[in-house]
C-alpha positions in Angstrom: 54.8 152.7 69.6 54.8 153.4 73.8 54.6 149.7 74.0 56.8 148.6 71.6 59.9 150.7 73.0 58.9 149.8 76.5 59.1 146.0 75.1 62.6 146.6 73.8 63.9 148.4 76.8 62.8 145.4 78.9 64.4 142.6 76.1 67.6 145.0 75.9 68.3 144.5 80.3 67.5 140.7 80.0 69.8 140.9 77.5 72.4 142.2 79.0 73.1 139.4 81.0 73.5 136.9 78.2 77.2 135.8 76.6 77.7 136.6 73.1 77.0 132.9 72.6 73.6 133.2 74.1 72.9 136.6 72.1 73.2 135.1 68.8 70.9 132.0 69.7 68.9 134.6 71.3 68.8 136.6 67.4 67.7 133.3 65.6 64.3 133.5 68.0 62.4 136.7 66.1 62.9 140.0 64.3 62.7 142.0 67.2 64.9 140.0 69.3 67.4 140.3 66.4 67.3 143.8 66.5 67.9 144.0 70.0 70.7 141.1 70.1 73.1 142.9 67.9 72.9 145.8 69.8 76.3 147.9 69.9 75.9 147.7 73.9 76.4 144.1 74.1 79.4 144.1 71.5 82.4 146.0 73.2 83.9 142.9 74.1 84.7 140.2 71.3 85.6 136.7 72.1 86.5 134.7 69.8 88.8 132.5 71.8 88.4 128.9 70.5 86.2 129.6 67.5 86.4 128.5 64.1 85.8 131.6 62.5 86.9 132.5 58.8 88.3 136.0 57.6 85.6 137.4 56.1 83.3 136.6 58.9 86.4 138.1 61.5 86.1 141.0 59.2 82.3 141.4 59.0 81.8 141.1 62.4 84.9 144.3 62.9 83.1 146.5 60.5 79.7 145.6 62.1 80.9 146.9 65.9 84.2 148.8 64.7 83.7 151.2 68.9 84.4 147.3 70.3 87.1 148.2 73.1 88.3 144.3 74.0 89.2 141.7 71.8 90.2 137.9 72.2 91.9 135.2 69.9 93.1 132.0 69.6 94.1 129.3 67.6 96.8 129.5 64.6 95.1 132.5 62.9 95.9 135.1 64.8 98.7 136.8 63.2 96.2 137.5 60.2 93.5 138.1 62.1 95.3 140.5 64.5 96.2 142.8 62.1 93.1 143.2 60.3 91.7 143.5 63.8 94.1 146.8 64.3 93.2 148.3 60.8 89.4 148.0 61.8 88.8 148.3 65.6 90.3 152.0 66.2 89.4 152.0 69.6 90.4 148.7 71.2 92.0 149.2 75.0 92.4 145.3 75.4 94.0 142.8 73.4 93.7 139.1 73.8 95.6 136.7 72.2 97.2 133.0 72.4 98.2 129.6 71.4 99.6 130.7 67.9 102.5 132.9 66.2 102.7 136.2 65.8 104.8 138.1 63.3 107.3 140.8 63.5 104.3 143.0 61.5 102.1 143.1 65.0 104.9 144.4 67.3 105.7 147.2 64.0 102.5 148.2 63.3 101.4 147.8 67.4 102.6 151.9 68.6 99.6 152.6 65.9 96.8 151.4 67.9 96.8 154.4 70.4 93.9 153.7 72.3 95.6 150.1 73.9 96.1 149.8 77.0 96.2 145.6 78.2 97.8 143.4 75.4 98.0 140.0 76.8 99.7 137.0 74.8 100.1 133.6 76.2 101.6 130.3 74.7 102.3 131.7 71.3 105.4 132.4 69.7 106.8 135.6 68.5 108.5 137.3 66.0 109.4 134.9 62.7 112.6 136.9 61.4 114.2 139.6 63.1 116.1 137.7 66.6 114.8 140.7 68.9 111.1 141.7 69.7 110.3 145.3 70.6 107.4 146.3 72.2 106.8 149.7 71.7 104.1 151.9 73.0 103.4 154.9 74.7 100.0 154.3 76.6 100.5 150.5 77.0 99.9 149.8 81.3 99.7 145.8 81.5 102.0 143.6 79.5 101.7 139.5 79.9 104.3 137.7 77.9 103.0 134.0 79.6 104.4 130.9 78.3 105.9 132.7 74.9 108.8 131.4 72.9 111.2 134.1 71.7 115.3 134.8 72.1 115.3 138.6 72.9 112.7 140.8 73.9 112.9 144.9 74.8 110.0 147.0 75.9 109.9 150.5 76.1 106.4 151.7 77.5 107.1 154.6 79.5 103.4 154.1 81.2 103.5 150.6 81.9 102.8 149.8 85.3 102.7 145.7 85.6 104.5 143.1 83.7 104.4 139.2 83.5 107.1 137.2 81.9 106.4 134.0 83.2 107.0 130.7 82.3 108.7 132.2 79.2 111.8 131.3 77.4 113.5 134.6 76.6 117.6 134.8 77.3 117.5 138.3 77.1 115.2 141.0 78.6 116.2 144.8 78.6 113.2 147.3 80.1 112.6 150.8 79.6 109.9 151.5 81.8 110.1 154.5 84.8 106.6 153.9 86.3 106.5 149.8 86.2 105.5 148.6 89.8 104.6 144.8 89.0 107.3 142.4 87.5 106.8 138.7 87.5 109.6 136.5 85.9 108.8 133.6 87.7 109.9 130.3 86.4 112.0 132.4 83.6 114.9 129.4 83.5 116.7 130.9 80.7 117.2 134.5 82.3 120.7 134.3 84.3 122.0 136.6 86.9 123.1 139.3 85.1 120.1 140.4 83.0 117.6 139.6 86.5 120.0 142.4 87.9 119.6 144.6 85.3 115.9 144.1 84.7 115.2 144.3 88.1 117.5 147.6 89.1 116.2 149.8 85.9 112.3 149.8 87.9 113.3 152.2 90.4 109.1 152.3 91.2 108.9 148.6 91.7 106.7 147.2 94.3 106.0 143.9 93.5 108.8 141.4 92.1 108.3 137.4 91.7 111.0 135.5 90.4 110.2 132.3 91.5 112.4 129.3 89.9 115.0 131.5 88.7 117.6 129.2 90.0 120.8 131.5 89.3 119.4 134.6 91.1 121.9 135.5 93.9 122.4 137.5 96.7 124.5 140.3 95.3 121.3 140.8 92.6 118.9 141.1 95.7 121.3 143.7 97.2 121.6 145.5 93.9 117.5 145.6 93.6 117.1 146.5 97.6 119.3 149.4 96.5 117.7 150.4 93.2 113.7 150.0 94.3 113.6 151.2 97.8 109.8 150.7 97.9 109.9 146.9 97.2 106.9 145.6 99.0 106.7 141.9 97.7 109.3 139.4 97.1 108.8 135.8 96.0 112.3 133.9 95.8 111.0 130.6 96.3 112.7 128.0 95.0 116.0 130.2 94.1 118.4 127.9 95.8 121.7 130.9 95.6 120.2 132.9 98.0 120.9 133.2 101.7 119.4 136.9 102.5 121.8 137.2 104.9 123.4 140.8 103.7 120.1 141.9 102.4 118.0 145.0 103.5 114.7 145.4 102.3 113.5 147.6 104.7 110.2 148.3 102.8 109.2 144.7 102.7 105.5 143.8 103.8 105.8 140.2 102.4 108.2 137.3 101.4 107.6 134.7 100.6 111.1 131.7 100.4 110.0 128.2 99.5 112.7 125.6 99.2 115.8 128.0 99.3 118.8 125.7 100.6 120.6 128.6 101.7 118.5 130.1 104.1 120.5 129.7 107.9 119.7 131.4 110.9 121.7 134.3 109.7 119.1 135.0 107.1 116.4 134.8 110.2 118.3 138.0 111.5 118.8 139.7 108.3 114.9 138.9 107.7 114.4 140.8 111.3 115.4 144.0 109.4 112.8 143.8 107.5 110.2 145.7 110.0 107.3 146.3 108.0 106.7 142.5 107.3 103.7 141.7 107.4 103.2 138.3 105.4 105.9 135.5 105.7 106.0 132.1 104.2 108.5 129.9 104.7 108.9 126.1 103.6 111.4 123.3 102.8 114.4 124.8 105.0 116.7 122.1 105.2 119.4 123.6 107.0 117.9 126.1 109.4 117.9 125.5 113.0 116.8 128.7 115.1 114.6 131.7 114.1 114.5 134.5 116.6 112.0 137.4 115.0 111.1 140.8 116.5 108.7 141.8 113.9 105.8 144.5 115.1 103.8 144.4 111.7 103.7 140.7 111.2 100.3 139.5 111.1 100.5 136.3 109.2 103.4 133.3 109.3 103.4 129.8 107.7 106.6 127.1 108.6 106.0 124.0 106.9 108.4 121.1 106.2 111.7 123.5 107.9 112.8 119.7 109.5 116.1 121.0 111.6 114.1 123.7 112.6 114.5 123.1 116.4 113.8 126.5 118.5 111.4 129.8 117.1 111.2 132.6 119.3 108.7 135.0 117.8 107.9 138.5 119.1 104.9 140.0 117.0 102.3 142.1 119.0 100.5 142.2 115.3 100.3 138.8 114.6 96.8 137.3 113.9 97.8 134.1 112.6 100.5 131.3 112.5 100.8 127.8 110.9 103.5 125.2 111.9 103.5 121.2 110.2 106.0 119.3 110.1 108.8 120.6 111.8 109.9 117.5 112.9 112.2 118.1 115.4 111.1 121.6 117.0 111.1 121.6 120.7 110.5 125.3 121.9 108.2 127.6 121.1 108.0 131.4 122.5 105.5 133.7 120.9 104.6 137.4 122.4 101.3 138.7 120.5 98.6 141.3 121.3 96.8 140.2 118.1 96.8 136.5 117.4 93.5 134.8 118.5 93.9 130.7 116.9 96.9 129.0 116.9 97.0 125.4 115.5 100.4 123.2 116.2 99.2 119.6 115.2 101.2 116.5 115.3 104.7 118.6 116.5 106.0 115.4 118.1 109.4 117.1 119.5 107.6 119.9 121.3 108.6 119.9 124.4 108.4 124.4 126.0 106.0 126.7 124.8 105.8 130.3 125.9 103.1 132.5 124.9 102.2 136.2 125.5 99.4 136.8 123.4 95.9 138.8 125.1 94.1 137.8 122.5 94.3 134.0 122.7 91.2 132.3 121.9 91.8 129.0 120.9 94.5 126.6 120.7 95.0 123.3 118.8 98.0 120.7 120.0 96.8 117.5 119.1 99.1 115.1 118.9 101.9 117.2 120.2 103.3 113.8 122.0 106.3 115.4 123.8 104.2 118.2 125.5 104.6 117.9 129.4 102.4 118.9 132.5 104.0 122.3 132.5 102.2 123.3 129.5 98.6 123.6 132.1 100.6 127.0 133.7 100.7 128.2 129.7 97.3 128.6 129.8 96.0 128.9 133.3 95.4 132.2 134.6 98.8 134.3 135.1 99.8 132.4 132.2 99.8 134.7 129.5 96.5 134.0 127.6 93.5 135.7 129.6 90.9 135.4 126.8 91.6 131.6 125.8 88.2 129.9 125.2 89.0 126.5 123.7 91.9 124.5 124.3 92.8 120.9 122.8 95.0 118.4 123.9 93.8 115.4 122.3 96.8 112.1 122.3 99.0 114.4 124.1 100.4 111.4 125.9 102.9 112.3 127.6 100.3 114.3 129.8 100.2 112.7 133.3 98.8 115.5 136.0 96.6 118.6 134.1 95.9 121.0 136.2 94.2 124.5 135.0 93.4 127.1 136.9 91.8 129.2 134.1 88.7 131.8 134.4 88.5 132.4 130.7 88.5 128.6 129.4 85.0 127.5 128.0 85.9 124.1 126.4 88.6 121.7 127.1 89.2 118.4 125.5 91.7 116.0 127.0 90.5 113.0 124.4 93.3 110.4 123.9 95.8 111.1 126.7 96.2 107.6 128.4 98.7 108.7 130.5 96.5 111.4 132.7 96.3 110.0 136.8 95.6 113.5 138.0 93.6 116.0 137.0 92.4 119.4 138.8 90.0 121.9 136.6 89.2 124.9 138.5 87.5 126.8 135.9 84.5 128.2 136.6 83.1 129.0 132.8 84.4 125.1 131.7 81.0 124.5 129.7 82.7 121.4 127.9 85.2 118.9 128.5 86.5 115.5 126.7 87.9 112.8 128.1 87.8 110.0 126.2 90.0 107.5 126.3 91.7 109.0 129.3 91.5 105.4 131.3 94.0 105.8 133.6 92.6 108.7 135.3 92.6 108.2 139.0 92.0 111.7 140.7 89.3 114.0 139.4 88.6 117.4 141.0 85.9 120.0 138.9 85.5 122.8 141.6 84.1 124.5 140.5 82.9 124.4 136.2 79.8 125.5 134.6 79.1 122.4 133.1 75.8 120.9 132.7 76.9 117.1 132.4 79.4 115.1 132.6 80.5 111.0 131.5 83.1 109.7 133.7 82.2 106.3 132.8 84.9 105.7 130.6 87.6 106.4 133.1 87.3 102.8 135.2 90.3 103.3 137.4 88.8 106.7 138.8 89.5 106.2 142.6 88.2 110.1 144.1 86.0 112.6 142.7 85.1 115.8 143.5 82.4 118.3 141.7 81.2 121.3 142.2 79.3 122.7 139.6 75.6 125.1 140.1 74.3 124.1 136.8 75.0 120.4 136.3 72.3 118.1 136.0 73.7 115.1 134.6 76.1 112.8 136.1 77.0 109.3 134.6 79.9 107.0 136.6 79.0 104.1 134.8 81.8 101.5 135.0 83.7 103.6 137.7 84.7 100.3 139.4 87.3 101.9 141.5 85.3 104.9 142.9 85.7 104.9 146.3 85.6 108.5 147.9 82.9 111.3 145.8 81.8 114.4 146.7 79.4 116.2 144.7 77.7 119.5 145.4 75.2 119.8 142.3 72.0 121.3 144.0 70.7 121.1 140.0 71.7 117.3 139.7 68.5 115.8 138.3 70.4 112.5 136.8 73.0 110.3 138.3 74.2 107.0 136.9 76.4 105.0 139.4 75.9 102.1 138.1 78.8 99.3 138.6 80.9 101.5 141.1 81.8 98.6 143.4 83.5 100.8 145.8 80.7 103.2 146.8 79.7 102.9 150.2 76.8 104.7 152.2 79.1 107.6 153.4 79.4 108.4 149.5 75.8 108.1 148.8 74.5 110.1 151.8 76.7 113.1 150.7 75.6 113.3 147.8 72.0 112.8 148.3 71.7 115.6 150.9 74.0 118.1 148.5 72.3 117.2 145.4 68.0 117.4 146.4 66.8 117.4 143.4 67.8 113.8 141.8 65.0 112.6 140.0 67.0 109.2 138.8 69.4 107.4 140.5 70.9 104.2 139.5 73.1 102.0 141.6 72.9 99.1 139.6 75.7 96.4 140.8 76.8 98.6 143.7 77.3 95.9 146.3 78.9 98.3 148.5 75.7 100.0 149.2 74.8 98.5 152.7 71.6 99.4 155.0 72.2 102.9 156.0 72.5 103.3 152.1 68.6 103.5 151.3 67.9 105.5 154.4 69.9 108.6 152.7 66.9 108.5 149.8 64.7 110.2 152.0 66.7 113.7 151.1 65.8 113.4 147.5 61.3 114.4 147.4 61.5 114.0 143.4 63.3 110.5 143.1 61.0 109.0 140.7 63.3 106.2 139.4 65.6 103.7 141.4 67.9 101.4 140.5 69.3 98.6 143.4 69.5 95.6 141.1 72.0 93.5 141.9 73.1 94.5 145.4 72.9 92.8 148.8 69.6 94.6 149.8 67.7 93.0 152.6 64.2 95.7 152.9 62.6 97.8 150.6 61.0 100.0 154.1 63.3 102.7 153.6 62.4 103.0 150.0 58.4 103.1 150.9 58.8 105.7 153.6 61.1 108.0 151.5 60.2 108.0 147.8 56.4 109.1 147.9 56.9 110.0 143.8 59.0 106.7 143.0 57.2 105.9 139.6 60.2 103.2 138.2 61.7 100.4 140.9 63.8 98.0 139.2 65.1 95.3 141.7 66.8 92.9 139.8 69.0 90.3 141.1 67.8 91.3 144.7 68.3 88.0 146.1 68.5 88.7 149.6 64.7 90.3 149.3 62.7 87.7 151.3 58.8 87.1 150.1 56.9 89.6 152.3 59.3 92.7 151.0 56.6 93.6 148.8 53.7 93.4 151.1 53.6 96.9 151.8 53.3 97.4 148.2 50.0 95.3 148.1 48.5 95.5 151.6 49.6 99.3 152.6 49.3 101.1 149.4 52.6 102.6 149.5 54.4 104.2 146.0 50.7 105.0 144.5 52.9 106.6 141.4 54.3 103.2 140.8 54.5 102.5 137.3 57.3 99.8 136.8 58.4 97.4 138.8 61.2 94.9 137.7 61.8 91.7 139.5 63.7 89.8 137.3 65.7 87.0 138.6 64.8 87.6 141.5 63.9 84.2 144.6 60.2 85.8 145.4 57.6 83.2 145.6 55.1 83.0 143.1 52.2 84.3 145.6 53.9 87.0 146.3 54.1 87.7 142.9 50.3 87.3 142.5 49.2 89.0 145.0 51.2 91.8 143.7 49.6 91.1 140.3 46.0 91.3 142.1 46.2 94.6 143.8 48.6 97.1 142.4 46.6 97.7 139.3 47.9 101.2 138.5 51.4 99.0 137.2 51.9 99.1 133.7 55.2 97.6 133.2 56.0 94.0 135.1 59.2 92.4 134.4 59.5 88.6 135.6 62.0 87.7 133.8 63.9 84.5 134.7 62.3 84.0 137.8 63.0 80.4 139.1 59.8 80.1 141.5 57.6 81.7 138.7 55.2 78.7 138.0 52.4 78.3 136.0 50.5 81.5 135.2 47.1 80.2 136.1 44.6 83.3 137.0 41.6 81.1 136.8 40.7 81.3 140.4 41.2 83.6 143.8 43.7 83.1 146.0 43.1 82.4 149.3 44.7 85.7 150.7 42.0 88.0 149.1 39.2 86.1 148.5 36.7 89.1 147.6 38.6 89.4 144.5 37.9 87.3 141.4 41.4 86.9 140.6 43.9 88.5 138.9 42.8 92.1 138.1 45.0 93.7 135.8 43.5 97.0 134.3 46.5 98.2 131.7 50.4 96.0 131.9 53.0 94.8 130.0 54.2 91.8 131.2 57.5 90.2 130.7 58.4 86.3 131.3 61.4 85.6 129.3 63.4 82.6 130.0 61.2 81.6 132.8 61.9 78.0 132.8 59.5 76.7 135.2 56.0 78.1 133.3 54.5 75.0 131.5 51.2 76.5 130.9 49.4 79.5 130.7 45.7 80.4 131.4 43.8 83.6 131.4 40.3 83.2 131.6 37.9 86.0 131.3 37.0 85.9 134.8 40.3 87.1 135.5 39.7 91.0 134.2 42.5 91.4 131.4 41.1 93.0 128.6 43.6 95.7 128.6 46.7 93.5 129.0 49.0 95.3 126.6 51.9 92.9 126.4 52.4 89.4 127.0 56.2 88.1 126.9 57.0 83.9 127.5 60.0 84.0 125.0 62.7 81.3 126.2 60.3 79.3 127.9 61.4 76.5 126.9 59.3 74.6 128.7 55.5 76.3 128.2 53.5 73.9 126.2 50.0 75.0 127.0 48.7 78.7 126.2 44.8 79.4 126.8 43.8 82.9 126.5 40.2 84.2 126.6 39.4 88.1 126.8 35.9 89.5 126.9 35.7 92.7 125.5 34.8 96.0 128.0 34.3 99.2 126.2 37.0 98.2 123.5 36.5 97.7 119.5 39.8 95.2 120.0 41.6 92.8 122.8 44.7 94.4 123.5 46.8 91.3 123.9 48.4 91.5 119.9 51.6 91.1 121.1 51.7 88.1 122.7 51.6 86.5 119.2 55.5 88.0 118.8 56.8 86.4 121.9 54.9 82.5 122.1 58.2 79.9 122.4 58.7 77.1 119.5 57.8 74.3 121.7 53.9 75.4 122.1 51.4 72.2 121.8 48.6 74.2 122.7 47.4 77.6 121.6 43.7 78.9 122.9 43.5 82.4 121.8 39.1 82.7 122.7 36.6 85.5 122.8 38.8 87.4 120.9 37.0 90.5 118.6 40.0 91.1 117.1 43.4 88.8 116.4 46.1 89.9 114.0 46.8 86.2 113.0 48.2 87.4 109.5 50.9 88.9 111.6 51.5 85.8 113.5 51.4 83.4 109.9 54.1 85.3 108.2 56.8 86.1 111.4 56.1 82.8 113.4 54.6 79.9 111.8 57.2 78.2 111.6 58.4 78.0 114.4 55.3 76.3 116.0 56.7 73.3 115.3 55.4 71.1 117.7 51.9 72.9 117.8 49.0 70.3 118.5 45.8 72.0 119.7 44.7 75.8 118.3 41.5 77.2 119.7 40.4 80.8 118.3 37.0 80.6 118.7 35.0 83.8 118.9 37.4 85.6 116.7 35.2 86.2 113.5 37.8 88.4 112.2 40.3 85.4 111.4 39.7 85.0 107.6 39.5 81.1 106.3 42.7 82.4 104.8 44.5 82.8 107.6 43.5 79.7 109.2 44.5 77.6 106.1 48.1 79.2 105.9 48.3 78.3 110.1 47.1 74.8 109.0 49.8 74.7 105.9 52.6 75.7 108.2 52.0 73.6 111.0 52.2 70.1 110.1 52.0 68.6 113.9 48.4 70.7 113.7 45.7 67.8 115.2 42.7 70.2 116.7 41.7 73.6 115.6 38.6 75.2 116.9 37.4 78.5 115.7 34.4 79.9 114.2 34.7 78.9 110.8 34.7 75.2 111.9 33.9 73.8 115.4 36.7 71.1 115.3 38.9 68.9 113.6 41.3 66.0 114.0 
């Protein structure tokens, strides 16, 4: 027995989160769960809004729950069911009921059913006889007449304390109602002046009034209700063209809300200022007003949208906490005094021209687009310019913009993105953790001293002529592109990363500043800075850490002050270093200088090719090579010493990727195993257009595989010959599905020693490459 009521217990809370739909699917399942569906608890509230239901079931399911204190219908019924639903249901509080008619009966027989309090009808009609409805009731508190057809309706509820008439046709209202507080007649089209008056006036309690689209309401009915309800809070006149406001007192008033009201002027701005408890206040589609001047203290919130001859707002509001403005088209000035208001957003105000603000809490600030905004607006915002606690401040495509300078110790993120017209600009803002300047291209002057930031792109800004920087915690700088930059000063002592490649104009004064202000640079690249002369190089021996260094393509005659100052230099790219003679690199490869060296790139560069293999033979610990279009690289042929070190049995190359695109002069290549390269990793000849001859042969040390795979993505189309020997293992699937066909002219293909190269394989090389004559591996010695 224990267990049983513990079991219903538990089925009656899991059922108490189930709809009355759910509860009777829930009943079909079992006895017991019947007994608990159709518990009383779970049947105070019936819906039966849009529900074919018949009479007798309406009436069973009454007399089954007849404590139920809510009920809903719908549909064309109602009237019948209503009133058996009165007879029955002796203690229903709220009443539902819509989309049908209801007879003169319900509103006789509705002072009977004591215990209501809500009765809410929408869409239906009522009353089928008599021309006037009375609603009649002496504990009735909330009354919704939505969307209901009638001629005349009068309500006497001397506890009623809200009331909707909305959308509803009536031409004739009269209330009797002391305590009523709420009244919404919005959209009420058939209700003139007169009976708004009246209606309004006999509330003296009202606190919240809509009339929204009651096109004939005036101004002498607003006066009449500012006299009779003195504790008129809300007001919605939107869209009541009559009214002006401008010999109205609501002193009360906390919000307003006027939407499309032709007759609001300037005047009604001051007679609005009276109002000095407002606190909420929306106001759109002005057509006609020009200049609002508001001294509000409790205003917290405004909205101005679409007011388009709306030219000058001077708002005073230490309360405020937020404002929207769009599309005020032709506003030009802007003065706003708030101790409260921390956002402001102004976007796309094209005429704006002045703004003054005096608001302590400013945070952030949004003028995109704001085209007519001029350089004055940078004292706004500086320091002394009445927002201390501004964080964020945008100015994106504010073109008319041409010399920001901010003086701002609050400021944390600044974006400048879009204005084109900017020459000048001067940040000295000491928390600046962000800033955007994209598209600013005709920047010229740049001064950040000093900014917290920790990087910094001013490589979209190509006419940049001077920049200074001072900034403790930066440790990125990129000039890429800065083809103007001439005079730079940074003091970064955290600088880690600078990018100046392309900037043409920076000389050796530039770079020996910086280098002795900014230590700890780790990269440096001055890629295609031909202004960079001889004493340039000599400055690197202030940065210990430099462990990559960029001088491609500048006019660099010696690499000796590069070997006596970068002892970490693990990266050297040298490309286009044309005026580099061939012993340059000797001290790489006879003194044993950079021993950290790990790339070296000297593409398109005029070293000979023993200089090159020389390199090749003694700086082992290189791991990335890059050749690529040299003119005196020859053919790679490591079959034999040369005649500079003869104790060494050729090229000894421990672990490298090596890269010979387009170099046009290799015809043939050959790597015996004499020449110690079982670990080369990459092997590049792409755009060789002349190499016709490739012999490979690798003899495993220590290794279950050659390392070499790659050279099968990189082999050019005009290959005759192809000796891949010794090999343990070849991917050659890889190489038959990507390039197969491009070995077009392929004659000769040696993979002997490669027992891993299925007959498979070898018959889809032989199907794809009809010039095929020779082929040697281990499946067959030769053929012809």
């Amino acid at each position: 027995m224990v267990i049983y009521e513990a079991a219903q217990m538990a089925l009656h809370i899991v059922f108490s989160y189930l709809d009355q739909t759910n509860l009777c699917r829930a009943a079909r399942v079992s006895k017991q769960w019947r007994t608990v569906s159709t518990h009383e608890d779970f049947w105070m509230n019936l819906n039966f809004e849009n529900r074919n239901i018949s009479e007798e079931q309406f009436v069973s399911m009454c007399r089954r729950y007849p404590n139920a204190t809510s009920l809903s219908i719908s549909g064309p019924t109602i009237d019948l069911l209503v009133m058996k639903a009165m007879s029955l249901l002796r203690k229903l509080e709220v009443l539902t009921l819509g989309r049908g008619q209801i007879g003169d009966a319900f509103f006789v027989v509705l002072p009977d059913c004591s215990m209501l309090r809500e009765l809410y009808i929408d869409d239906s009609t009522l009353g089928n006889s008599i021309p006037e409805i009375s609603v009649v009731h002496e504990r009735l508190c909330h009354l919704e007449l939505i969307k209901c057809r009638g001629t005349r309706i009068q309500v006497r509820c001397p506890q009623l304390k809200t009331m909707s008439l909305k959308s509803s046709n009536m031409a004739q209202v009269v209330l009797d109602c002391p305590l009523l507080h709420e009244l919404d007649i919005g959209s009420c089209n058939k209700l003139p002046d007169a009976v708004i008056r009246a209606v309004a006036t006999s509330c003296p309690q009202l606190v919240k009034l809509d009339m929204r689209n009651c096109s004939c309401v005036s101004d002498e009915t607003l006066r009449e209700i500012a006299q009779h309800c003195p504790n008129l809070g809300f007001l919605d006149s939107s869209y009541c063209p009559s009214i002006s406001l401008e010999s109205v007192r609501m002193t009360m008033l906390t919000i307003l809300r006027l939407h499309s009201c032709e007759g609001i002027t300037s005047a009604s701005m001051a007679a609005i200022a009276h109002s000095s408890m407002l606190e909420v206040f929306y106001l759109s589609q002005i057509l006609i007003l020009m200049t609002s001047s508001l001294d509000l203290p409790h205003l917290k919130n405004i909205r101005l949208a679409y007011c388009r001859k709306l030219a000058d707002l001077n708002l005073r509001a230490i309360s405020l906490s937020s404002i929207q403005v769009s599309d005020c088209s032709v506003l030009h000035r802007i003065n706003i005094t708030s101790n409260s208001l921390q956002t402001l957003a102004l976007q796309k105000q094209d005429s704006l021209t002045s703004l003054a603000l005096q608001c302590q809490s400013f945070q952030e600030v949004d003028l995109s687009e704001c085209e007519s905004l001029t350089n004055s607006i940078c004292d706004v915002f500086g320091d002394g310019g009445g927002c201390p606690m501004l964080k964020s401040l945008v100015l994106d495509y504010c073109e008319s913009l041409t010399s920001v300078r901010f003086i701002s110790t609050s400021i944390i993120s600044l974006s400048l993105g879009g204005c084109r017209a900017i020459t000048t600009l001067e940040l000295t803002c000491p928390n600046l953790e962000k800033v955007i300047l994209d598209s600013c291209d005709h920047l010229e002057y740049a001064s950040f001293c000093p900014l917290a930031l920790r990087s910094l792109n001013l490589g979209i800004c190509p006419k940049l002529n001077i920049l200074r920087i001072e900034a403790t915690l930066m440790v990125s700088i990129e000039l890429k592109g800065c083809d103007g930059l001439s005079e730079a000063s940074l003091n970064c002592p955290l600088l880690t990363s600078l990018d100046a490649s392309f900037c043409s104009q920076l000389n050796d004064d530039c770079l020996s500043a910086t280098t002795r202000a900014c230590r700890l640079i780790e990269s440096l690249i001055l890629m295609s800075c031909p202004s960079i002369g001889l004493d340039g190089p000599c400055s690197l021996y202030w940065l210990p850490n430099l462990t990559l260094l960029d001088l491609s393509y500048t006019f660099l005659v010696t690499l000796q002050p590069v070997f006596d100052s970068c002892k970490q230099l693990k990266v050297l790219k040298l490309q286009a270093c044309k005026y580099l003679i061939d012993s340059s690199l000797e001290p790489l490869y006879k003194g044993g200088v950079l021993p950290t060296l790990q790339e070296l790139d000297l593409s398109y560069g005029t070293l000979c090719q023993q200089a090159i293999e020389e390199l090749l033979s003694c700086c082992s610990h290189l791991a990335h090579v890059n050749l690529n279009g040299c003119v005196n690289m020859h053919d790679l042929n490591w079959g034999q010493s040369r005649g500079t070190f003869p104790e060494l049995p050729g090229i000894s190359i421990l672990s490298i990727n090596l890269n010979c695109v387009g170099c046009q002069n290799i015809r043939k290549v050959f790597i015996p195993s004499t020449a110690h390269c079982s670990h080369l990793l990459f092997l590049n000849l792409s755009r060789s257009s002349n190499l016709k001859e490739v012999d490979v042969q690798l003899f495993l040390i220590g290794s279950s595989e050659a390392r070499v795979s790659e050279i099968n993505q990189s082999i050019p189309s005009v290959i005759c010959v192809l000796k891949l020997r010794q090999f343990e293992y070849f991917r050659l699937a890889i190489l038959t599905r990507k390039l197969l066909k491009l070995l077009y002219m392929l004659k000769t293909l040696d993979v002997r020693f490669c027992p891993k190269i299925s007959s498979t394989s070898m018959g889809r090389f032989h199907a794809a490459c009809s010039s095929l004559k020779r082929k040697y591996s281990s499946l067959s010695t030769s053929s012809a």
